[in-house]
C-alpha positions in Angstrom: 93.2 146.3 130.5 95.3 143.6 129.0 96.6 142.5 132.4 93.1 142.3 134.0 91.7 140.3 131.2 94.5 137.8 131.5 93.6 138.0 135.3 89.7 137.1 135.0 91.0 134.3 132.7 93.4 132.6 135.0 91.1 133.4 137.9 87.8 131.2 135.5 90.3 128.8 134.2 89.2 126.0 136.2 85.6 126.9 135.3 86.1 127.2 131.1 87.8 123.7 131.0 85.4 122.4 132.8 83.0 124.3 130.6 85.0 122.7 127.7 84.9 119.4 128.7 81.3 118.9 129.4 80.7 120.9 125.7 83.3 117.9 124.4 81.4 115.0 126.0 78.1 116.3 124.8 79.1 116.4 121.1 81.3 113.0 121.5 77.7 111.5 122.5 76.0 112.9 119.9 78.4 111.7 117.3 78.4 108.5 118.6 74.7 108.3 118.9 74.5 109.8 115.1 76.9 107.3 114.2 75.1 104.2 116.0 71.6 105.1 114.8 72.7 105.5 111.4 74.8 101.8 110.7 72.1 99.3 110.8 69.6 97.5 108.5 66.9 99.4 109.8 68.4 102.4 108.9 69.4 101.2 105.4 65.8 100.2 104.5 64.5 103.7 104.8 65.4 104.2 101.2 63.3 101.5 99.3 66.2 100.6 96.9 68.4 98.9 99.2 64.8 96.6 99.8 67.1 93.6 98.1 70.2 93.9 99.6 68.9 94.0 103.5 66.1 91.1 102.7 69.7 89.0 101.6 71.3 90.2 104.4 68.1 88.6 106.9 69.3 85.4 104.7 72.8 85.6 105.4 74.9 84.4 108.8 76.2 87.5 108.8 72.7 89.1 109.4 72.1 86.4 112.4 70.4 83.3 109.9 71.0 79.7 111.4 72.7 78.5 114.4 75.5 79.7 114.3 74.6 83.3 112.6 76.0 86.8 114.1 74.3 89.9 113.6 76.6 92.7 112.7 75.9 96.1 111.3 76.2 97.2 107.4 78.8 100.0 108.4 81.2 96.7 109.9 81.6 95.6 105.7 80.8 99.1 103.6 83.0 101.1 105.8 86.7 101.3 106.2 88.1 100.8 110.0 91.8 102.1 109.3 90.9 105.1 111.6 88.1 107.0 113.1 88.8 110.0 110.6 88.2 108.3 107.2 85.1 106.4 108.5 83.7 109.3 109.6 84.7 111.1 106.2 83.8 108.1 104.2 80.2 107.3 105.5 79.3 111.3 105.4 80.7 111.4 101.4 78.2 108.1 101.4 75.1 109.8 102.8 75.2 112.6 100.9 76.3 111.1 97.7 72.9 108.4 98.3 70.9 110.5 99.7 70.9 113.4 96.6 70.5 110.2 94.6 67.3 109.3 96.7 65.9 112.3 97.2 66.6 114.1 93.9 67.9 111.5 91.3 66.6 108.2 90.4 67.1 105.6 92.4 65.0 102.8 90.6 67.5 103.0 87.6 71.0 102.1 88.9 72.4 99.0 88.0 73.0 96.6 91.1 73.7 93.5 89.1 76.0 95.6 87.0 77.3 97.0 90.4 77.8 93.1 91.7 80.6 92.9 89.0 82.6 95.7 91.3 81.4 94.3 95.0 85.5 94.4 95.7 84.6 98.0 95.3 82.2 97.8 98.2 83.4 95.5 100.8 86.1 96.7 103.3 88.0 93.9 104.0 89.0 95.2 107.4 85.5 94.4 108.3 86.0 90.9 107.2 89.5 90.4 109.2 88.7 92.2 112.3 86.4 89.4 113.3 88.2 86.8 110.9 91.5 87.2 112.4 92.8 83.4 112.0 91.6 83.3 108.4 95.3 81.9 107.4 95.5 79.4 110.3 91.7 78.2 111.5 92.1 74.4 110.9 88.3 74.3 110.1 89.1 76.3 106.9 89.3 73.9 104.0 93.4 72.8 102.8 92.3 74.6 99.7 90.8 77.5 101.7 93.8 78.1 103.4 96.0 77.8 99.9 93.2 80.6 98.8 94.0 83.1 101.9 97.9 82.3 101.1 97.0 83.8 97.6 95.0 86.5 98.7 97.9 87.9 101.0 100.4 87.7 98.6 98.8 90.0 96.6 97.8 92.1 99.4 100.5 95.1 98.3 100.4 94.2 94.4 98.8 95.6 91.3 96.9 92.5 91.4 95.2 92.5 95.0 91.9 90.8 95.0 89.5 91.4 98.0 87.5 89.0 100.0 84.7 89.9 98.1 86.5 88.3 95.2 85.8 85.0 96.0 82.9 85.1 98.7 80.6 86.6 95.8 77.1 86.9 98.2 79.0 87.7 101.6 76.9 89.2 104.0 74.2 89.2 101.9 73.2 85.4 100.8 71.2 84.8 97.5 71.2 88.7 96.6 71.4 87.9 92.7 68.0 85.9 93.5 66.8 89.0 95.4 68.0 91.4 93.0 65.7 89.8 90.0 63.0 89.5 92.1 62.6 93.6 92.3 64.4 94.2 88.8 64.4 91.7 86.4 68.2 91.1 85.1 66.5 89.8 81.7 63.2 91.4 80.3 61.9 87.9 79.9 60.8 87.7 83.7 59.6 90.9 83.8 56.1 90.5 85.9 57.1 87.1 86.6 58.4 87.0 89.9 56.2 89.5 91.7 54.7 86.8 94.1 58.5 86.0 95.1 59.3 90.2 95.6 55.9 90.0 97.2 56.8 87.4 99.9 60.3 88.8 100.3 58.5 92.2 101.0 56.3 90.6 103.9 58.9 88.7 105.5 61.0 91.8 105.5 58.2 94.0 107.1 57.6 91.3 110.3 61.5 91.0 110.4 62.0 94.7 110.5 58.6 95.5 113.0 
């Protein structure tokens, strides 16, 4: 019985890796398309709380603003790139984690400007290298630009490592203190007093986004 079964699957092997391979490809593609669908601004925005930090990111270079600005996706900065196993593991712990908060917790009362204080915490700085590989040698970089990367590498493997994010406070996402107060207030002395600004931001947003 044995030997016949081993026979049939010698005689199909050709057939089951094929089999295998197309069932491989077709999850591969779905991942990927999960993955790609899932990175970007527009898929940020579906939770009203991150309202703030894409309307920044429209203002940013990083978010394709000026001449000169390049559109990459929110996944690039928030995620690490050290291998395809611990993004992968990292952005589902994220959508979980944010979406319980969204769905069951409350997302109007976390703290963005108290979680600015700890942006080091969420920028990957392999996101900032990959594309700024010549950081410590791109003569357009100021002399005490360059000195700043010098620092910020020597620390790289110290208790004292500072990210990018250290000193480019709004990267990727320029005037987001501004934004910030605009939906909540830092101090309760503006409270109601910049709803025409969240107002405009909100209809600039909607025609960017359409």
């Amino acid at each position: 019985m044995m030997q016949k079964l081993l026979l049939f699957i010698k005689s199909k092997l050709f057939l089951f890796g094929a089999v295998g391979v197309v069932i491989g490809l077709f999850f591969s593609l779905a991942m990927y398309e999960g993955l790609h669908r899932t990175s970007d601004d527009k898929f940020c925005i579906v939770c009203h709380e991150m309202a703030p930090m894409v309307a920044a990111y429209h203002n940013d270079v990083h978010g394709g603003a000026g001449k000169t600005g390049i559109k990459v996706t929110c996944v690039t900065c928030h995620l690490p790139h050290d291998n395809v196993l611990a993004y992968i593991a990292t952005k589902a712990r994220n959508g979980v984690v944010e979406g319980a908060i969204h769905f069951f917790g409350n997302p109007d009362a976390i703290d963005w400007h108290a979680n600015r204080a700890k942006k080091e915490h969420f920028v990957e700085d392999g996101g900032c290298i990959g594309c700024h590989t010549n950081y410590k040698t791109n003569t357009n970089i100021s002399a005490k630009g360059l000195k700043m990367h010098a620092h910020y590498d020597s620390l790289k493997d110290t208790d004292k490592k500072i990210g990018c994010a250290s000193c480019h406070v709004e990267v990727g996402h320029h005037g987001l203190k501004s934004m910030l107060n605009y939906y909540k207030p830092e101090y309760p002395y503006y409270n109601g007093k910049l709803d025409k600004k969240k107002e405009e931001v909100e209809k600039k947003l909607n025609e960017t986004l359409k």
